[in-house]
Every structure is written in structure tokens, then in C-alpha cells.
Residue, then its C-alpha position, 0 to 999 in steps of 0.5 A: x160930596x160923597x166920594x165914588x167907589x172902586x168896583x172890581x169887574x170881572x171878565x171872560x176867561x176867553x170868547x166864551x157865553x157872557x150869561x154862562x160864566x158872569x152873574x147877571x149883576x156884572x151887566x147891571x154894574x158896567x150899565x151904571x159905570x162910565x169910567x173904566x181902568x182896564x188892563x187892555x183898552x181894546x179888549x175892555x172895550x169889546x167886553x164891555x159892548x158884548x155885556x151890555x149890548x145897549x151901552x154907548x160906548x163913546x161915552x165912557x172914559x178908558x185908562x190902561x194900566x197894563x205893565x207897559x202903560x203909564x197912569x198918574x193916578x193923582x190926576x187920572x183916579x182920583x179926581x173922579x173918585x172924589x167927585x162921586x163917581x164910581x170907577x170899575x177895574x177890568x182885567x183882561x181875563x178872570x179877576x182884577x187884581x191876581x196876575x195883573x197890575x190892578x192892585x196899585x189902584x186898589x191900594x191907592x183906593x184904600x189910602x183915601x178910604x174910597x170903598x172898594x166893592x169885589x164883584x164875583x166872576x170867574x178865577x182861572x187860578x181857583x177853577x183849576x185848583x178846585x177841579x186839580x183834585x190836589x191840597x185845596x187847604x194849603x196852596x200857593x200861586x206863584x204867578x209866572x215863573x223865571x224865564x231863564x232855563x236856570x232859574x226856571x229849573x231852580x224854582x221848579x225844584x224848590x217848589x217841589x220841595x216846599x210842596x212835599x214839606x208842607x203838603x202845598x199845592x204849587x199853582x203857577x202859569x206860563x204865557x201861552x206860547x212857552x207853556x210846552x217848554x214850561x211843561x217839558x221842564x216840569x217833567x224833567x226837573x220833577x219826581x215821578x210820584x209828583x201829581x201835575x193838573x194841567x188847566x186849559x181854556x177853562x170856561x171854554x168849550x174846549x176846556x180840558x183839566x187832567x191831574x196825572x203823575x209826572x210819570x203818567x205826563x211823560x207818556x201823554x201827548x198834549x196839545x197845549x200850545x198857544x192856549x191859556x194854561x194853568x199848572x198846579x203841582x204836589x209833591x209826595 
């Protein structure tokens, strides 16, 4: 039998206008697709129901795989896989696969030569690179940064460092309810001439992206609490 294939689907970056963010394929994918490895059941669930309103969602089979779940995809993957059907990996914002646990599945996809088909949607990570004004042909994403005040003050300083020796754009995020201590680091381990683009709710009506030196930031009032947040820096 012909095996499945692995479709990487991507979601909303917030409760924003599914035409708006998502080409019309997506709807017609997810209208085909019945079993779904999603990084949040609940919030897969909604997503799916509000790109296809007609879809009956009992039918479909969702598995988790966020960092604290559990999924053998010995038995839950591949035997689907095998028997023809196809499977779509949902995040729980943006593209599967960047900031999430969903490349283990891709990876176990490619060991069985099952064909993985990249589906085109919104990057939070890319939207703000390309709106930053900053070094587009030479970046890096550097995911969450440490928690610990230390090593979060370390790794800000050597970021800084490598982004002046290499013209790199620095990218990295922070969960929303810590971004104003990452920012309040940024500012204090960073040179004043460094450039520092703030990304907020990207794709939503309340989207806001500035780039502005350290030393501009220091004087800025920001809101930015509780709001999904992306940080690119460049250092000169």
C-alpha cells in the first residue's frame, strides 16, 4: 500500500482572520486530513473547527506532543503512515517545527522515506526579521534564552559580541510573562549604539515593530507584558 504523507500546517500567530494570515490551501488540506499531531490538543481543535467550518471534528484523531506529553510514535505515527493516510502537524503559533517539539516527527518521517510536504503560512520569527530593518543575509534564532539572570546576562553579552564580529542579526524570544525582564536585561547588558527591533502580536491588529538603539529603548515606555514577543539585536 502507498504510504501517507506528513503535511506541516501552519497556524495563526493569535486570534487574528484565518483568510487574512492563511492561504486558501490550508482550509483545503486540513478538509482532507484526519489525524493530527498537534502541540496543544485544545487549541489545534479550535484552529481546526475555525479553518473549516464544516468539518466534523469528532472524527479526527489528535495526538500531543508538547514538551510535557508522551507520544510513541512507533505505535501512534507510523502505522497510520503506512496504511495511506496522511497525518498534518499543527503548532500552537506559526510553523510547525521552529520553536517546537515537531521536528522529532519529521525526522522519524524522513527515517521511513515517508514525503514530508512544508505548507506556506505565517512565521512570527521571519515577519519580524524582515520588518527589523536589521542584517536579513546573516542571522540566527536563538530560541528562548536561560532563565537564570547569570546565564541569561552571559549569553546576551556574547550574542552582542558574535553580532558585531559577524554582522549577524541576533533573533530570540522570551515567554510573554518574562519579556519585560528580558527586555530590562537586554538594555542593561547591551552597548548603547546596539540596534534592538521589538516584534509584538505580529499579524494581530495590535502588532506593533519598532527598531531602535539601546540607548533610544532606554528612554521608550513599552507595554509588552503578556504579549507574544520577538527580539532581534545587532551590534555595531
Amino acid at each position: 500500500m502507498k504510504k501517507g504523507k506528513l503535511y506541516l500546517i501552519p497556524s495563526l500567530l493569535g486570534d487574528s482572520d484565518a483568510n487574512a494570515s492563511l492561504p486558501k490551501t490550508i482550509a483545503n488540506h486540513i478538509k482532507e486530513i484526519n489525524i493530527f499531531f498537534v502541540e496543544n490538543i485544545r487549541s489545534a481543535r479550535r484552529f481546526v473547527r475555525k479553518v473549516d467550518k464544516k468539518k466534523n471534528i469528532d472524527n479526527c484523531t489528535f495526538y500531543a506532543f508538547g514538551k510535557h506529553d508522551r507520544l510513541n510514535l512507533e505505535e501512534d505515527f507510523l502505522p497510520h503512515i503506512l496504511n495511506g493516510e496522511n497525518i498534518g502537524i499543527i503548532s500552537e503559533a506559526g510553523l510547525p517545527c521552529i520553536a517546537d517539539p515537531g521536528s522529532k516527527i519529521v525526522a522519524y518521517a524522513h527515517d521511513f522515506q515517508i514525503d514530508v510536504i512544508p505548507l506556506v503560512g505565517p512565521s512570527s520569527i521571519l515577519l519580524a526579521l524582515i520588518a527589523s530593518g536589521l542584517n536579513g543575509q546573516n542571522f540566527v534564532f536563538h530560541g528562548y534564552l536561560p532563565i537564570d539572570k547569570k546565564e541569561r546576562e552571559r549569553k546576551i553579552k556574547q550574542m552582542e559580541s558574535n553580532s558585531r564580529k559577524e554582522n549577524q542579526s541576533q533573533i530570540f524570544m522570551e515567554t510573554p510573562y518574562r519579556n519585560h525582564q528580558l527586555l530590562d536585561a537586554i538594555i542593561k547588558n547591551s552597548s548603547n549604539k546596539a540596534r534592538l527591533c521589538i516584534a509584538t502580536n505580529i499579524t494581530l491588529s495590535s502588532e506593533n515593530i519598532k527598531t531602535k538603539t539601546i540607548e533610544e529603548w532606554k528612554n521608550t515606555k513599552l507595554d509588552i507584558h503578556k504579549k507574544p514577543t520577538i527580539f532581534l539585536l545587532l551590534a555595531k
